[in-house]
C-alpha positions in Angstrom: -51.4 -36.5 -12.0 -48.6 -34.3 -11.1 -45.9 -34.2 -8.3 -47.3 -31.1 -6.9 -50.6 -32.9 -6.1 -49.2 -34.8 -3.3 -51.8 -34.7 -0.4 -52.0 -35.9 3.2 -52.2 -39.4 2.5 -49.7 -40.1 0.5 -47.5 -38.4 3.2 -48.3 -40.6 5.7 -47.7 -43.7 3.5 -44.1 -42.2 2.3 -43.4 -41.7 6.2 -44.7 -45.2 7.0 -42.7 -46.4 4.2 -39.8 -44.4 5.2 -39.8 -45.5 8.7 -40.1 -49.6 7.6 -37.2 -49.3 5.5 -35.2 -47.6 7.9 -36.0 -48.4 11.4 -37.2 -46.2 14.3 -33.7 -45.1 15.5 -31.9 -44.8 11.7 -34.3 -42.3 10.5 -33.3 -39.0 12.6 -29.7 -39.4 11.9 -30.8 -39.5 8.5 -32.5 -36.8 9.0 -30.5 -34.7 10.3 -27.8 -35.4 7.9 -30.0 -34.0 5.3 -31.2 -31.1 7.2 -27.0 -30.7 7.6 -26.3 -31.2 4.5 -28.9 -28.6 3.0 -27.3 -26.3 5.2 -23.8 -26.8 4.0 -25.3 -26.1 0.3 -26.8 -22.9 1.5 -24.0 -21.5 3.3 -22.0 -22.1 0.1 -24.2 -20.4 -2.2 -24.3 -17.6 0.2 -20.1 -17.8 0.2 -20.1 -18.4 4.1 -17.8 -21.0 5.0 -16.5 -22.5 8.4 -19.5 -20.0 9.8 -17.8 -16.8 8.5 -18.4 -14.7 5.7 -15.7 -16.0 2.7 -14.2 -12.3 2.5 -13.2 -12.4 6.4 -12.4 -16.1 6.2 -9.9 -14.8 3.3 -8.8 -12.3 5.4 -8.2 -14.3 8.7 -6.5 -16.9 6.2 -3.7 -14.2 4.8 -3.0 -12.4 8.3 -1.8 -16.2 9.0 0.2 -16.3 5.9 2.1 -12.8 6.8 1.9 -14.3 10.3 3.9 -17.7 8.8 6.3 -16.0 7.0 7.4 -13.6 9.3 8.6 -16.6 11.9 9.7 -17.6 8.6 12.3 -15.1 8.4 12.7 -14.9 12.1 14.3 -18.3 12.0 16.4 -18.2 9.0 17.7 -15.0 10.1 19.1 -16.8 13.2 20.2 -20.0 11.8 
């Protein structure tokens, strides 16, 4: 018997199962922490992060920088 052979039933008992273990109200937020989690892993393999591509999330990141270091030198100049 393999893994991929699971039918109806034996859903029903896992969820049954699932739901004794964990209580009524417990399993949605566990739930949806997978469901958030999963997400989370795909964004990173697709190199989004924060909900923004990674290349304009590097790009927002070094405008700051130049933006940091030009108040930098602002303020040291007028020391």
């Amino acid at each position: 018997m393999t893994l991929l052979m699971i039918g109806a039933t034996e859903l029903i008992i896992i969820a049954l199962l699932a739901l004794l273990l964990f209580g009524g109200k417990k399993l949605p937020e566990l739930m949806r922490g997978l469901g958030s989690g999963v997400k989370n892993f795909k964004d990173g393999m697709n190199g989004i992060i924060d909900g923004k591509p990674e290349e304009i999330k590097s790009e927002v990141v070094d405008a700051k920088t130049e933006d940091a270091k030009t108040e930098n030198q602002q303020s040291n100049g007028s020391k």
